[in-house]
Every structure is written in C-alpha cells, then in structure tokens.
NUFI-398559 format. One record per residue: residue number from 0; residue in three letters; x, y, z of N, C-alpha, C, O in turn. Coordinates in pm, 1 decimal. Layout:
N
(r NUM, 'ALA', (X, Y, Z), (X, Y, Z), (X, Y, Z), (X, Y, Z))
...
//
This chain:
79
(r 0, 'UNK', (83.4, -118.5, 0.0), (0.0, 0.0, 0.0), (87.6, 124.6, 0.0), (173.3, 139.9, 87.0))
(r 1, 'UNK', (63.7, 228.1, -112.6), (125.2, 361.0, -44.2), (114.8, 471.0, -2.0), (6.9, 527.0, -21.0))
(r 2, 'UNK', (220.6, 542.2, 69.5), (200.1, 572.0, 180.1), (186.1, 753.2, 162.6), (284.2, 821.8, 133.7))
(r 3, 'UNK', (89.9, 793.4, 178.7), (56.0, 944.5, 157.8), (120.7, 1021.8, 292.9), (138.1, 988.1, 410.0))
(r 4, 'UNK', (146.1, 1138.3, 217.3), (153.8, 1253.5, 338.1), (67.0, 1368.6, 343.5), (56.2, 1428.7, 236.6))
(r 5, 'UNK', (7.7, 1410.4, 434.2), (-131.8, 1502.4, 452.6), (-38.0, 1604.8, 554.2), (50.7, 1560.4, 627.1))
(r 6, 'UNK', (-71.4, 1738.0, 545.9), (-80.3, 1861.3, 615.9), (-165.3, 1972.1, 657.0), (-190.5, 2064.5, 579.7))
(r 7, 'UNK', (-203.5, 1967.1, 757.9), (-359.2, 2050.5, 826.2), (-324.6, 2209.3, 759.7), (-208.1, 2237.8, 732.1))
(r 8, 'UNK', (-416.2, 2290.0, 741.6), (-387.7, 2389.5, 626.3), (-408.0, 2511.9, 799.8), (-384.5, 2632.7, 803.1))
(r 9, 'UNK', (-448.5, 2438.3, 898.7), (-496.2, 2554.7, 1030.1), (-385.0, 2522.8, 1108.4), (-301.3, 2612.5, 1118.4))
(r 10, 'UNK', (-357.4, 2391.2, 1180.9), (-292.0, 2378.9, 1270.9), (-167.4, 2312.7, 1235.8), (-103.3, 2263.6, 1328.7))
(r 11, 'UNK', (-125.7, 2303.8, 1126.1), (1.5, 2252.5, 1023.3), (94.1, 2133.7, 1121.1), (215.3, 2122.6, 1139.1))
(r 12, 'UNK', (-21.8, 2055.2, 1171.7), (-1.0, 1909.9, 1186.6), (12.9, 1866.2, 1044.2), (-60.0, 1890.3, 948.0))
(r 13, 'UNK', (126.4, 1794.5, 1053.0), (206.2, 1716.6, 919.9), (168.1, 1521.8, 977.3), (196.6, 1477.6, 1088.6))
(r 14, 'UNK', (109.6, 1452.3, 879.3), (120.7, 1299.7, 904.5), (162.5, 1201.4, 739.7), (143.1, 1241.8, 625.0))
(r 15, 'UNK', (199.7, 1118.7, 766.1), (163.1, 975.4, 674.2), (121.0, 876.1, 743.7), (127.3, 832.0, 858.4))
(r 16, 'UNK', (54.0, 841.1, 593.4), (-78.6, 735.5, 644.5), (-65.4, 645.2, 512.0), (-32.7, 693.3, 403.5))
(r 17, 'UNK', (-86.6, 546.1, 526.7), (-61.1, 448.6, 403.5), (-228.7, 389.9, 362.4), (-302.4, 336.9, 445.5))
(r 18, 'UNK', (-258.9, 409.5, 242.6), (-384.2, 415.8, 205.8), (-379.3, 321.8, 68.1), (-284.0, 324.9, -9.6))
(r 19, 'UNK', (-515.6, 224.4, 47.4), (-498.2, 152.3, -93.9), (-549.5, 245.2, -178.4), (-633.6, 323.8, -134.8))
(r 20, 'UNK', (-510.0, 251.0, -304.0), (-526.4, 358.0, -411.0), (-708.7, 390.3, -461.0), (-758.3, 478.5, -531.1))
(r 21, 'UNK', (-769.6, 271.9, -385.7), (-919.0, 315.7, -432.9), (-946.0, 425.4, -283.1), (-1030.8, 513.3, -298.6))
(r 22, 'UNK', (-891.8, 419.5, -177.8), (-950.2, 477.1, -98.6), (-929.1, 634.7, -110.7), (-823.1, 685.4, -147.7))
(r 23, 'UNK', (-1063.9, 718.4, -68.4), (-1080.1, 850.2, -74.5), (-929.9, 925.4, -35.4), (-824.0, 865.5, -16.8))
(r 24, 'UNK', (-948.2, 1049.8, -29.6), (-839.0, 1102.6, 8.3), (-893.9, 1187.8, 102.6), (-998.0, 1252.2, 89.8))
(r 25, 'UNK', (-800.2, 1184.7, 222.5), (-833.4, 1244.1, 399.0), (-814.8, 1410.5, 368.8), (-718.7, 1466.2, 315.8))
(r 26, 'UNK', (-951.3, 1475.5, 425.9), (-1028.2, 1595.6, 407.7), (-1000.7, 1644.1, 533.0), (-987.9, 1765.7, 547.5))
(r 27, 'UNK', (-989.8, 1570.6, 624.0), (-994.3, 1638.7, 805.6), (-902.5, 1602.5, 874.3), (-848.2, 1492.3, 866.5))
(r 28, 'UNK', (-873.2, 1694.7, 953.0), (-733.8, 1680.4, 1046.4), (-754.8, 1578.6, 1158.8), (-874.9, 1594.6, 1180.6))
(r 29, 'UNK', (-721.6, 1502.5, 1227.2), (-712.4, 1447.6, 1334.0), (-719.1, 1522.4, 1482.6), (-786.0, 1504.9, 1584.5))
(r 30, 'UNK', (-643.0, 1589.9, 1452.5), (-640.2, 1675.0, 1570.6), (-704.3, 1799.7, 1571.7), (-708.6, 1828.5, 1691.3))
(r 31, 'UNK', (-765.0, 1904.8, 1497.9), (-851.8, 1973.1, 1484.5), (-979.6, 2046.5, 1367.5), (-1040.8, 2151.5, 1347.5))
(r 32, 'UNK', (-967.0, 1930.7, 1322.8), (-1086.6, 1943.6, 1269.2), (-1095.1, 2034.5, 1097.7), (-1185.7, 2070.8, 1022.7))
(r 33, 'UNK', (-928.1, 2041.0, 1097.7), (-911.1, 2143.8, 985.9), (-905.9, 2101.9, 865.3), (-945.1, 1985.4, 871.1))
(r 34, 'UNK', (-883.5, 2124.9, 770.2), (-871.8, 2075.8, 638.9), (-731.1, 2062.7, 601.4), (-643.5, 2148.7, 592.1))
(r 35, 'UNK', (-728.9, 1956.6, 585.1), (-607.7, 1851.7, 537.1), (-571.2, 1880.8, 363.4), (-656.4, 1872.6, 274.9))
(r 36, 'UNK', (-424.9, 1915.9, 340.8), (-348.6, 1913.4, 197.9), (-282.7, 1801.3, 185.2), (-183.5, 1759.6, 244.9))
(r 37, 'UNK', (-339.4, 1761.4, 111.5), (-197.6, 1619.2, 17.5), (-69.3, 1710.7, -28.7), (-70.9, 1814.5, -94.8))
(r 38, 'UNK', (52.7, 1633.2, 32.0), (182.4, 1664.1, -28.1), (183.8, 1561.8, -142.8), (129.3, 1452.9, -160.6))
(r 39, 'UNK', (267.1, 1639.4, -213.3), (359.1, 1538.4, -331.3), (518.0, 1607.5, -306.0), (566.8, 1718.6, -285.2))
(r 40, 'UNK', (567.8, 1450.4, -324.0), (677.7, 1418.4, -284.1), (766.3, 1450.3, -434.5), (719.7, 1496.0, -538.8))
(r 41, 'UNK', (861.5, 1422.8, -414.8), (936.2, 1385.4, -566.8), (951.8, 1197.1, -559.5), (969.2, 1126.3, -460.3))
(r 42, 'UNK', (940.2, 1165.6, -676.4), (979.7, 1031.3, -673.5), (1112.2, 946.0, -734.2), (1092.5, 929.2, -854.5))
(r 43, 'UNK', (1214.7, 898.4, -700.6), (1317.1, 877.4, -679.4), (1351.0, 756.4, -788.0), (1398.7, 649.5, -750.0))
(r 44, 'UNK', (1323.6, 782.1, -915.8), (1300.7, 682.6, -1033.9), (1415.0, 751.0, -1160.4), (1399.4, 868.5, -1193.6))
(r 45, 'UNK', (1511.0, 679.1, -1215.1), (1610.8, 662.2, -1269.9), (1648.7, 598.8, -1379.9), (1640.7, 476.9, -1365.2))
(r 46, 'UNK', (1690.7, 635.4, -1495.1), (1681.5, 519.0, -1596.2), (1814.0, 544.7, -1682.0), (1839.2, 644.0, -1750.3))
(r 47, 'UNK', (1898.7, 421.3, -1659.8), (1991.0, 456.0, -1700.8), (2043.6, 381.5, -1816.6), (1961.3, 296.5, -1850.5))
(r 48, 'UNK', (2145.5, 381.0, -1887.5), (2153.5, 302.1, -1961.9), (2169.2, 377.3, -2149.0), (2164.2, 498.2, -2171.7))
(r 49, 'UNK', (2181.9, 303.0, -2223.3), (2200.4, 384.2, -2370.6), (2133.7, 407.1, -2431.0), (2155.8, 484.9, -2523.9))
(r 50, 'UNK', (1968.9, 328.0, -2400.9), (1849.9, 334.4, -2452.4), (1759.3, 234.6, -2394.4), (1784.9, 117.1, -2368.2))
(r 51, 'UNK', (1659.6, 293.0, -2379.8), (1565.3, 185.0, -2319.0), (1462.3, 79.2, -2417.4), (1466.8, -43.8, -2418.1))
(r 52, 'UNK', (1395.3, 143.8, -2476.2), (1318.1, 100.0, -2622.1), (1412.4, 18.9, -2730.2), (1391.0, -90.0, -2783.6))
(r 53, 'UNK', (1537.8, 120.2, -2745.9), (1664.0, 39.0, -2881.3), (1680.0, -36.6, -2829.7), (1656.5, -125.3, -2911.7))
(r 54, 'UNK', (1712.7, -95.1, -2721.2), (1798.6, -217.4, -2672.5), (1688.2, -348.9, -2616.4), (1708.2, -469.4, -2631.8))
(r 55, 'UNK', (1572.2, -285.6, -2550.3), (1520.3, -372.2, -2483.4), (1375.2, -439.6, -2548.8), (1331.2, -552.3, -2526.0))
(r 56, 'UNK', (1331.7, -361.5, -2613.9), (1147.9, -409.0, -2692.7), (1202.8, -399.0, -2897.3), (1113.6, -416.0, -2980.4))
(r 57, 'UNK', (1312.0, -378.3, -2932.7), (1300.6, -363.4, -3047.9), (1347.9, -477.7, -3114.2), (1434.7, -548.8, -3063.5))
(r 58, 'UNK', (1286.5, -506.1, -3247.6), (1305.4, -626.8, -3345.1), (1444.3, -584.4, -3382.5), (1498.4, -473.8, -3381.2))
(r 59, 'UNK', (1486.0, -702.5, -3415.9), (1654.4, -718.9, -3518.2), (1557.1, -665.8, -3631.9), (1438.2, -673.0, -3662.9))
(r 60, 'UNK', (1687.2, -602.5, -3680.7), (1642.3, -572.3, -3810.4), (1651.9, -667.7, -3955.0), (1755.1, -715.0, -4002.4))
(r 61, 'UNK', (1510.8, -680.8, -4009.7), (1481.2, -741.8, -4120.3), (1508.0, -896.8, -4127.1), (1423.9, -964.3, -4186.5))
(r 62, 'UNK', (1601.1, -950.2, -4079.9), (1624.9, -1130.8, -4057.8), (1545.7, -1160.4, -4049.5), (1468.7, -1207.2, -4133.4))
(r 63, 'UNK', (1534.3, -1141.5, -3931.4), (1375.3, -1212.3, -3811.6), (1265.7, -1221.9, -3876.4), (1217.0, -1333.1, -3897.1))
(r 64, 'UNK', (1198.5, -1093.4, -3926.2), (1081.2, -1066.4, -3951.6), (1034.5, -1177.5, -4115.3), (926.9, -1228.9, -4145.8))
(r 65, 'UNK', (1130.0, -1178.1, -4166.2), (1158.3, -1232.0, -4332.3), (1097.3, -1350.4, -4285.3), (977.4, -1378.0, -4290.1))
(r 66, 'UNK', (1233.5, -1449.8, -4218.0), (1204.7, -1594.7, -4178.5), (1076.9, -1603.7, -4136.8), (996.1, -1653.9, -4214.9))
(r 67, 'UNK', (1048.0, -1574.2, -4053.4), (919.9, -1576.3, -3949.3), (795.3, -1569.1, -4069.3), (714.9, -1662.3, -4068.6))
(r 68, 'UNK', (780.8, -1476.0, -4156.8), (674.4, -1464.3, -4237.2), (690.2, -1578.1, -4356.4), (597.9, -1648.5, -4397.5))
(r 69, 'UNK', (813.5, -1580.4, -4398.3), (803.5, -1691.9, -4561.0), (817.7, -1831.7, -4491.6), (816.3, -1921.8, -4575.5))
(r 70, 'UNK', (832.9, -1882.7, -4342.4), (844.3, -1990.2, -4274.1), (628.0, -2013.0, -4258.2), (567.9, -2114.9, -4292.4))
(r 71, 'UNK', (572.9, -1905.8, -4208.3), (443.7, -1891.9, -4196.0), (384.2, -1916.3, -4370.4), (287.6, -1985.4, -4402.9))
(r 72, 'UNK', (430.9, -1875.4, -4418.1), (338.7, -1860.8, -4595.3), (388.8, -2012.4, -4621.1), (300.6, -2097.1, -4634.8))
(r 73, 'UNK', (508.8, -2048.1, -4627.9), (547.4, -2193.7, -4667.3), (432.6, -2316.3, -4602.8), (385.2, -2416.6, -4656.1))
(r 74, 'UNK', (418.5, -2271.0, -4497.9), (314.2, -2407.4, -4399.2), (214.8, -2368.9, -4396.1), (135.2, -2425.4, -4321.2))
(r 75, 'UNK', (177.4, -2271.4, -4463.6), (25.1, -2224.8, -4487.1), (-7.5, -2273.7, -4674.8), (-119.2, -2303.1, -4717.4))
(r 76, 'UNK', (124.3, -2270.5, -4761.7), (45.5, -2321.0, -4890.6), (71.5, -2479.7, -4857.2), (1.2, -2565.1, -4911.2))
(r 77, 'UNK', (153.5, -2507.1, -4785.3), (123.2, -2690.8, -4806.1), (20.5, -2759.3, -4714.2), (13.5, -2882.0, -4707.8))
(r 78, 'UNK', (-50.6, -2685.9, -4650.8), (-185.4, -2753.6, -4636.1), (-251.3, -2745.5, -4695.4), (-358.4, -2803.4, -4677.0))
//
C-alpha cells in the first residue's frame, strides 16, 4: 500500500498514512478538525543506460521478420 503525506492547512499538523489507491483522500485533520493538503513528494526513479526502447522491446532488423513470415506462408500453402 502507499504511503501518503497530509498537512492541516490551520494547525500545520504534518502525518503519513498508508492508504490503498481506491480509498478517498483524507479531508480532516485528526487533531482539529481542519482541512487537510496532500503533499507530493518527488519520486526517486532513474533510468539509465544507452536506450531503453533500442535495446530492450526492439526487433533485429529485417532477418527475423523475413524468416518468421516466408516460414508462416510456406506451412500455410502446403496444407
């Protein structure tokens, strides 16, 4: 579950509270009754490397694709 941070906008009581993503988002302070702000954080996500897409999800070029199709048309006219 993750974990939100809320700040009272009257009495600037600061909390986290760990909440599942369908649940509402907390409107009232705990301690007085005030109206509660969602912080956003920064998130700590990194990607390193020479390419993400070139190296990792992309076809060889032209080999692959050839075989794969005239291997498919070949066993498709001899039935």
């Amino acid at each position: 579950m993750p974990t939100y941070s809320y700040r009272c906008t009257e009495c600037d009581n600061a909390f986290d509270i760990q909440q599942a993503l369908s649940d509402d988002s907390l409107t009232e302070c705990p301690s007085c009754k005030g109206k509660l702000r969602k912080l956003f954080n920064t998130v700590g996500v990194t990607f390193n490397g020479s390419g993400f897409y070139r190296t990792d999800s992309r076809k060889s070029s032209g080999g692959e694709s050839k075989s794969s199709s005239s291997s498919s048309s070949s066993s498709s006219s001899s039935s």
